[in-house]
NUDREN-270756 format. One record per residue (C-alpha): residue number from 1; residue in three letters; x, y, z. Coordinates in steps of 0.05 Angstrom, whole numbers, plus 5000, padded with zeros to 4 digits. Layout:
N
<NUM, 'Ala', <X, Y, Z>>
...
END
This chain:
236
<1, 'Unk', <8525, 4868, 5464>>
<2, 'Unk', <8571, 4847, 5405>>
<3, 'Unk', <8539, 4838, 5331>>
<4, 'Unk', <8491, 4785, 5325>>
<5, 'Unk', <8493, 4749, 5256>>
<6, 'Unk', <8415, 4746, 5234>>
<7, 'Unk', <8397, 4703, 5178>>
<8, 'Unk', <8328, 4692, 5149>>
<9, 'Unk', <8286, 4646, 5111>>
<10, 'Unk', <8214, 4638, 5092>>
<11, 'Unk', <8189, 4582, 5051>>
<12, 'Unk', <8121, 4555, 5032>>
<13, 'Unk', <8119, 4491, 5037>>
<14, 'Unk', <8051, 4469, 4998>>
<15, 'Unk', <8028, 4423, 5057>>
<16, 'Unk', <8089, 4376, 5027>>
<17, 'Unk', <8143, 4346, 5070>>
<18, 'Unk', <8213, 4386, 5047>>
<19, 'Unk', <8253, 4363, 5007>>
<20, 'Unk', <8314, 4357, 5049>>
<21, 'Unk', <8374, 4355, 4993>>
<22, 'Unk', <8338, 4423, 4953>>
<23, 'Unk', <8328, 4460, 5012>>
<24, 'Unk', <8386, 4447, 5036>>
<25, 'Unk', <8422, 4464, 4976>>
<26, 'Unk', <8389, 4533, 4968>>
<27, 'Unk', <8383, 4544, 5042>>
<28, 'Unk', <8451, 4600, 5043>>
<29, 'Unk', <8446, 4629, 4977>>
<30, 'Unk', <8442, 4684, 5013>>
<31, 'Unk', <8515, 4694, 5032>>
<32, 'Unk', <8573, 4710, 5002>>
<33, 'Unk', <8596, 4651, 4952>>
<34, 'Unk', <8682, 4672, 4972>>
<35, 'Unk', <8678, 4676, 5052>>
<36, 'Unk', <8600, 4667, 5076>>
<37, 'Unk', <8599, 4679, 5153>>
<38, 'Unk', <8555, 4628, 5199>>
<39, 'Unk', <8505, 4664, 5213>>
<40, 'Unk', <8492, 4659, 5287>>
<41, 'Unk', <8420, 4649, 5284>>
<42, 'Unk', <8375, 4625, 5232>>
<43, 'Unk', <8303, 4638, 5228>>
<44, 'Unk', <8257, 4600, 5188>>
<45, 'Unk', <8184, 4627, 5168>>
<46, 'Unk', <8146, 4560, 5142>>
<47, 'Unk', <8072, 4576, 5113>>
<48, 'Unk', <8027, 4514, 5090>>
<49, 'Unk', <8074, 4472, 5146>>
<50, 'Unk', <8032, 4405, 5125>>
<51, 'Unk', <7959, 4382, 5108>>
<52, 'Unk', <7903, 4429, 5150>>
<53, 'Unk', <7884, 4372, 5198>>
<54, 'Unk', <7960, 4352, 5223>>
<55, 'Unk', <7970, 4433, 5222>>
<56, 'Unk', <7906, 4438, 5271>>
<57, 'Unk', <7920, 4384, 5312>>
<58, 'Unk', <7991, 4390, 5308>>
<59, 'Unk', <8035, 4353, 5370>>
<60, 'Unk', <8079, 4293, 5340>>
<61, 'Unk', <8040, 4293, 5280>>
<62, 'Unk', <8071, 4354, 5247>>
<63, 'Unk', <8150, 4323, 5291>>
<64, 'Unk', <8169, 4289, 5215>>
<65, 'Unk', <8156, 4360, 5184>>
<66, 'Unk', <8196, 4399, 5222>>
<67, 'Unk', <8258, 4338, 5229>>
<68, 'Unk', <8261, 4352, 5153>>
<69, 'Unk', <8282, 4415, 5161>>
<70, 'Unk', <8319, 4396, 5229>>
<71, 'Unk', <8362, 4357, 5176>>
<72, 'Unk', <8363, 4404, 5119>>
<73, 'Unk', <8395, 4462, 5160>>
<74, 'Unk', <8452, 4416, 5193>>
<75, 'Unk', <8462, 4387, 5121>>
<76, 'Unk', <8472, 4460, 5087>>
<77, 'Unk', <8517, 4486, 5153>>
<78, 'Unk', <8569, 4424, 5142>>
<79, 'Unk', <8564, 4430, 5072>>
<80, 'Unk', <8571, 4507, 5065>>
<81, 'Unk', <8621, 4533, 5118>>
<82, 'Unk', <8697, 4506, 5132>>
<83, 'Unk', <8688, 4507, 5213>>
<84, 'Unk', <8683, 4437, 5240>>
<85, 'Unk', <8656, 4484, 5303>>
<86, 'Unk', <8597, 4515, 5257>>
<87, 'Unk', <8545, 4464, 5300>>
<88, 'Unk', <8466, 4492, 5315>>
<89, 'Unk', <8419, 4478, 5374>>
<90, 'Unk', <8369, 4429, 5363>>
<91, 'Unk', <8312, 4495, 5341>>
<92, 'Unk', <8269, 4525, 5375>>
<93, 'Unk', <8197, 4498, 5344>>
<94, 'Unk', <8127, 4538, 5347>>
<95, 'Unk', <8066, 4534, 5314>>
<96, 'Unk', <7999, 4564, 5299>>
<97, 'Unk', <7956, 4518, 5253>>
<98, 'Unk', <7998, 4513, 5187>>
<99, 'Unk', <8037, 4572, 5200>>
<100, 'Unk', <8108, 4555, 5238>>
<101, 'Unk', <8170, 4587, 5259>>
<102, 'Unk', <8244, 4547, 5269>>
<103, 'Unk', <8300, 4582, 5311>>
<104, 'Unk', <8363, 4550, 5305>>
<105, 'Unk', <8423, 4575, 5350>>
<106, 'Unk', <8492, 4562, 5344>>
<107, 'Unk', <8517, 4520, 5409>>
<108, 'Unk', <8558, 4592, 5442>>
<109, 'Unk', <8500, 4622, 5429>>
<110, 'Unk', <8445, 4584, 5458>>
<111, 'Unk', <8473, 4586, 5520>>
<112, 'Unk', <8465, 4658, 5519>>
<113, 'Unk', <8397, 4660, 5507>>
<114, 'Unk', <8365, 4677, 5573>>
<115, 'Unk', <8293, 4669, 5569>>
<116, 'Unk', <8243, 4650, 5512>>
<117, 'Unk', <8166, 4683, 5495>>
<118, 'Unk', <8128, 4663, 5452>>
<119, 'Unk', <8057, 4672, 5413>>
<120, 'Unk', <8012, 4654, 5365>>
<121, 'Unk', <7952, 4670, 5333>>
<122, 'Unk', <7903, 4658, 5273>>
<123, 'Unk', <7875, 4712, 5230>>
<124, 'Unk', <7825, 4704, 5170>>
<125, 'Unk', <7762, 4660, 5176>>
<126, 'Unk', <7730, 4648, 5243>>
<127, 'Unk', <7810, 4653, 5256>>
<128, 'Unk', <7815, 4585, 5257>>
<129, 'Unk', <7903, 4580, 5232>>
<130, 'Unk', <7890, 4570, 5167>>
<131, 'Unk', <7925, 4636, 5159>>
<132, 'Unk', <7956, 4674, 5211>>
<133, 'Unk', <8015, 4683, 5256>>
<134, 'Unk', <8069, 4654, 5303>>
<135, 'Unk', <8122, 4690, 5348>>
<136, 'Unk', <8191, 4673, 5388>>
<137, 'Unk', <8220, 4729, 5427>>
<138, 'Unk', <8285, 4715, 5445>>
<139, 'Unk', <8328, 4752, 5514>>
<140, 'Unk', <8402, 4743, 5494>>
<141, 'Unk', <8455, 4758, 5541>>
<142, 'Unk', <8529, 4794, 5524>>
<143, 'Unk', <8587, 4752, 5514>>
<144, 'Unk', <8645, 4752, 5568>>
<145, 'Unk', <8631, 4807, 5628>>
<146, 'Unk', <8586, 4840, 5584>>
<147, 'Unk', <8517, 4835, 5620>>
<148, 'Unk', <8472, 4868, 5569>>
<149, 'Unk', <8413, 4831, 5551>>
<150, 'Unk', <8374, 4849, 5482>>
<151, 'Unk', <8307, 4820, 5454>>
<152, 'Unk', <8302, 4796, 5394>>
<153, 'Unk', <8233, 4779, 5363>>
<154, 'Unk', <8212, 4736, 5314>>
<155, 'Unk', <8146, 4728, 5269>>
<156, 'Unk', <8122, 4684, 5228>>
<157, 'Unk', <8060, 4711, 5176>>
<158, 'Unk', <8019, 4679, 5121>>
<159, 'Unk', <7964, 4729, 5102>>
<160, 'Unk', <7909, 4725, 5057>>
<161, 'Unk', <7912, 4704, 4986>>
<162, 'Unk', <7885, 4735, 4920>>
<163, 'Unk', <7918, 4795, 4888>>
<164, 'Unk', <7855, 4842, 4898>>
<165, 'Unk', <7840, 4818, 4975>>
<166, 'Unk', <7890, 4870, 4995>>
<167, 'Unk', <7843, 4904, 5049>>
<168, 'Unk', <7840, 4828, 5081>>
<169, 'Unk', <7916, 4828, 5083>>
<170, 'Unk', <7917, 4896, 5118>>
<171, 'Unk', <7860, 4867, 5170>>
<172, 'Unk', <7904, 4811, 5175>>
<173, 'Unk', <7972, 4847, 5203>>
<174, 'Unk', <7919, 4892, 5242>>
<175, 'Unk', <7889, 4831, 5283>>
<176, 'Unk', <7971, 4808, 5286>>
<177, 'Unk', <7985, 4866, 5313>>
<178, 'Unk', <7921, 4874, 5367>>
<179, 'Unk', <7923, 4802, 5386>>
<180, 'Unk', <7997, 4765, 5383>>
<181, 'Unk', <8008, 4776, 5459>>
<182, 'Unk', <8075, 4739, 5478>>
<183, 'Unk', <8084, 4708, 5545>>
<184, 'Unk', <8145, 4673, 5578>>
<185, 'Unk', <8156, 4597, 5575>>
<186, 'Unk', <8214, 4584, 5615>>
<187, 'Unk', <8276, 4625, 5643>>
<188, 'Unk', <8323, 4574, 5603>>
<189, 'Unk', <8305, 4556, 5534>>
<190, 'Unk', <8297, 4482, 5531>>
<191, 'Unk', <8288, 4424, 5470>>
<192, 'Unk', <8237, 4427, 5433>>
<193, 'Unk', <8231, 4376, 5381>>
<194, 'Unk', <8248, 4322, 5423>>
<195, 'Unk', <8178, 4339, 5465>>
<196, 'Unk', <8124, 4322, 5456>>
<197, 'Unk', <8068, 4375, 5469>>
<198, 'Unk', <7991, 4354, 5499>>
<199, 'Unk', <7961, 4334, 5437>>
<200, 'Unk', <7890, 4356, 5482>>
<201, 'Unk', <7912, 4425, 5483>>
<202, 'Unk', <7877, 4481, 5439>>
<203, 'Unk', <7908, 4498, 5375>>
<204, 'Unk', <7929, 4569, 5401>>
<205, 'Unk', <7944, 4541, 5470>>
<206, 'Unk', <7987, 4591, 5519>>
<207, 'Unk', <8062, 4578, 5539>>
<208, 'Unk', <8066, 4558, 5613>>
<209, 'Unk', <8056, 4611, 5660>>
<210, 'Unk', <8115, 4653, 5692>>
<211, 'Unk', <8113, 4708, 5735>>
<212, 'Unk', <8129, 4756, 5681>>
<213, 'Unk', <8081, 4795, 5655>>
<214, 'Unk', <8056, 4775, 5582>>
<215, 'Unk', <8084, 4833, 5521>>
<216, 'Unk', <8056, 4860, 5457>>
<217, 'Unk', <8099, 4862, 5393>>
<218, 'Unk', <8109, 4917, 5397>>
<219, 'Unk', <8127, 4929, 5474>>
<220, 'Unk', <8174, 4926, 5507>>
<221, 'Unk', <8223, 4954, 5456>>
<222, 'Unk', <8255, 4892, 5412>>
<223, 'Unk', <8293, 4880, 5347>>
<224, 'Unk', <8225, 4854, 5303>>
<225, 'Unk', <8230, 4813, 5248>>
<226, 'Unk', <8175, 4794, 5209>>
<227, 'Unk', <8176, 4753, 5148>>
<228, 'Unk', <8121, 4700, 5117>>
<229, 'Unk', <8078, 4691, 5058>>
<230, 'Unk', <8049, 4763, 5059>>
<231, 'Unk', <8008, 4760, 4992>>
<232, 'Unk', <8021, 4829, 4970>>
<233, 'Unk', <8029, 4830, 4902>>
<234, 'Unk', <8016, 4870, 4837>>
<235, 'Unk', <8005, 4847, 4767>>
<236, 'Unk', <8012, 4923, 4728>>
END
């Protein structure tokens, strides 16, 4: 297939609503200043999404969080690139306790995408989603005649705190990588902020079924991006 333009974002968001004029205004720093390309999707990694109980319960509760940033990346597109034609898809939303990923398309684009996976799971105490980890796998077809359809995945990672609590970290991406199995939700991607998901389901609740069989990150072979709030840091 032709070159897909990736961008990528991760931001923790203190359990705080965004605010939607700084992020906004930050949100492309990334590209060049003279000629900066729309990217063609845009990822967003968001740790500490809102307070622990909306995060666990999540459904409409956590729908103002994520308009916020709905708003914030349509604000910094119109505001950073010349186009008119430079419109994204309402995103792709998922969530696993505070720890969310946003998929934003661009309109040729999304139509492209063929099918969407996706996954979630929480790591660290009782592995409740206080910390942990969200997925989107995306199928996305050529442009034109070309038929060649490439998987891009998508995670989402907060890990666990404290400088010395390295070895927790590392247990951390090892239960990501045993446990984040991704299964199929639909053969066309649909809207998802404007549904409203079973606010009875578990926190960690499976995509519906398809007959596709469920995949590992790490199989079948995919672009994988990972970005989040990994913690590792040193003071020396």
């Amino acid at each position: 297939m032709a070159d897909l333009n990736v961008y990528l974002t991760t931001f923790n968001c203190g359990r705080k609503p965004v605010n939607i004029d700084y992020f906004s205004h930050f949100l492309f720093d990334g590209l060049s200043k003279s000629n900066p390309l729309p990217p063609d999707l845009i990822v967003l990694s968001l740790q500490e999404i809102a307070p622990i109980a909306y995060g666990f319960l999540g459904g409409t509760l956590l729908t103002p969080y994520f308009t916020r940033f709905t708003q914030a990346v349509a604000d910094a597109a119109r505001n950073t690139f010349s186009d008119p034609n430079v419109v994204y898809h309402e995103p792709i939303v998922r969530n696993a306790g505070m720890t969310a990923i946003m998929v934003f398309a661009r309109e040729e684009v999304w139509h492209r995408i063929q099918q969407v996976e996706s996954a979630g799971v929480g790591v660290g105490l009782w592995e409740m989603g206080n910390k942990g980890a969200v997925g989107v796998r995306l199928s996305v077809g050529g442009s034109g005649a070309d038929s060649t359809r490439t998987p891009f995945t998508f995670v989402a990672a907060h890990l666990a705190p404290m400088e010395p609590e390295w070895e927790r970290r590392n247990q951390d991406w090892q239960s990501i990588c045993e446990n984040l199995v991704f299964e199929p939700e639909s053969q066309q991607p649909t809207d998802t902020t404007s549904q409203s998901p079973d606010e009875t389901e578990p926190l960690l609740s499976k995509p519906s079924s398809s007959p596709s069989s469920p995949s590992t990150l790490f199989q079948p072979p995919t672009h994988l991006f990972l970005l989040g709030d990994l913690n590792y840091r040193a003071s020396d």
